[in-house]
C-alpha positions in Angstrom: 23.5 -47.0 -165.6 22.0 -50.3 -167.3 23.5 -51.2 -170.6 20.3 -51.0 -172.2 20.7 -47.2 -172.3 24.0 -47.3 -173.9 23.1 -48.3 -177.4 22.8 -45.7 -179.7 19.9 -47.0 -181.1 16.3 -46.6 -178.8 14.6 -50.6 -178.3 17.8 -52.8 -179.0 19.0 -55.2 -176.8 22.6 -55.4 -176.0 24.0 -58.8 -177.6 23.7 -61.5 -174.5 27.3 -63.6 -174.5 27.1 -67.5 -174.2 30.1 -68.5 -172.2 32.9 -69.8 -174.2 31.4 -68.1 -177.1 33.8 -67.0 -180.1 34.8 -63.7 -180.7 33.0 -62.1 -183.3 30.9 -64.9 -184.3 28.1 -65.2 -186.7 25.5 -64.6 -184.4 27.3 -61.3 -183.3 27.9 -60.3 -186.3 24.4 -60.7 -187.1 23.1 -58.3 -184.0 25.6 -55.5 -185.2 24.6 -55.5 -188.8 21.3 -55.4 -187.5 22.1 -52.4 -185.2 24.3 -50.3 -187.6 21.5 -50.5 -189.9 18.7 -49.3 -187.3 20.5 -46.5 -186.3 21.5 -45.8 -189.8 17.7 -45.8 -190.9 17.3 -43.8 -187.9 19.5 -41.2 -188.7 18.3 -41.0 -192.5 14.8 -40.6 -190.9 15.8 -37.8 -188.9 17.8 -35.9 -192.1 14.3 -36.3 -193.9 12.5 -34.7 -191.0 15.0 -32.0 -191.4 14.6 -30.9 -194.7 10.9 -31.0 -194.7 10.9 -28.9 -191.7 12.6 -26.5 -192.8 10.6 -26.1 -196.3 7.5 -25.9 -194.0 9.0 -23.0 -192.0 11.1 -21.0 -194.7 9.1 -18.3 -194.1 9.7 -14.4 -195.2 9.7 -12.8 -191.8 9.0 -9.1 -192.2 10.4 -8.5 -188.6 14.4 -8.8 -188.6 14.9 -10.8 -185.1 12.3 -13.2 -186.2 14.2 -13.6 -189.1 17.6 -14.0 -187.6 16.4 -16.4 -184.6 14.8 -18.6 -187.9 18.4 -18.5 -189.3 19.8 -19.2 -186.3 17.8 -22.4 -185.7 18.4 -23.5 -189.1 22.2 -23.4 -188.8 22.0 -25.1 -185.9 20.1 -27.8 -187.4 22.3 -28.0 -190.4 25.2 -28.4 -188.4 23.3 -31.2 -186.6 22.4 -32.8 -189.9 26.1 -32.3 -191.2 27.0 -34.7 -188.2 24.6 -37.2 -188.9 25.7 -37.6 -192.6 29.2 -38.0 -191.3 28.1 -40.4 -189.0 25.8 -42.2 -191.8 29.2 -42.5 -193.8 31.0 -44.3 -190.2 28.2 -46.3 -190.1 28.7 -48.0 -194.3 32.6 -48.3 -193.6 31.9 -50.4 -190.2 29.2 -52.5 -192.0 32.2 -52.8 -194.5 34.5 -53.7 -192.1 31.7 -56.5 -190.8 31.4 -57.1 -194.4 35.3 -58.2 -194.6 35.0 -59.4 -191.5 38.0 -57.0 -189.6 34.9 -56.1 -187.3 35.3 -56.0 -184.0 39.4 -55.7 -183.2 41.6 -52.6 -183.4 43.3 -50.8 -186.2 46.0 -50.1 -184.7 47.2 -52.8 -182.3 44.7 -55.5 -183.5 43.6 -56.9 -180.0 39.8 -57.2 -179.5 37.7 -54.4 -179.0 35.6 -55.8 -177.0 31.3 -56.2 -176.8 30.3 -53.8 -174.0 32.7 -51.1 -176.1 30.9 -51.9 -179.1 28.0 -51.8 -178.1 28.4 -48.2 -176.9 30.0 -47.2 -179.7 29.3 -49.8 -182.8 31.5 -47.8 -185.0 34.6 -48.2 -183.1 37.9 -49.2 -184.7 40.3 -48.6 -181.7 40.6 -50.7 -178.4 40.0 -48.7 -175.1 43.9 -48.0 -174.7 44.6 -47.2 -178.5 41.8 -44.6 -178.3 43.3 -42.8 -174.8 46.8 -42.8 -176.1 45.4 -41.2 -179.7 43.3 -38.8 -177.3 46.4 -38.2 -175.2 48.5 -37.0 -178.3 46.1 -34.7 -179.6 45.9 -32.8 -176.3 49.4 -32.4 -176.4 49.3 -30.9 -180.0 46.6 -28.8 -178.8 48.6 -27.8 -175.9 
């Protein structure tokens, strides 16, 4: 799998690392803004899409299983759209975190996060290990 496919947003690069480059440097910085606010425009562009959609098909269907598969796709598209907004909200805290510049390093332990991580998931606030441990515990309150 080529780290082009991993960003969440289609066309962007993955940042390219000078060696001996600082950790969350300007020019880093700079390529997540610019990526949390793609994908955030993308996902915006997707909610209007949505709701337009479903104006233009909120038809009256006389027949009741054409009816119920209608309100059975527009649920599921809801519930897709209820994600994205939660998502859009992730998206402003991390370019708030960039903004205060606690970007890139965990919440919990503080060590780096790390670029590749990022760049598979620009909103993350926990390091690889933080994030199996947290994933560990809530199996075992599941459990």
């Amino acid at each position: 799998m080529s780290n082009s496919h991993a960003l969440p947003v289609k066309g962007f690069k993955p940042y390219k690392e000078k060696k001996g480059e600082k950790y969350m440097n300007k020019a880093q910085l700079e390529h997540f803004t610019k990526l949390l606010l793609a994908w955030k425009q993308q996902l915006q562009e997707e909610v209007e899409r949505t709701v337009h959609n479903l104006r233009d098909e909120a038809h009256n269907y006389a027949d009741p299983a054409d009816r119920a598969s209608m309100e059975e796709e527009f649920a599921l598209e809801l519930r897709t759209r209820d994600r994205e907004r939660k998502l859009i909200r992730k998206i402003d805290q991390t370019l708030e975190l960039i903004r205060r510049e606690d970007y890139g390093y965990c919440e919990q332990c503080g060590i780096e996060i790390g670029l590749r991580r990022l760049e598979a998931r620009p909103t993350a606030t926990l390091c690889i290990d933080c994030k199996t441990l947290e994933e560990i515990r809530e199996r075992q309150r599941v459990a």
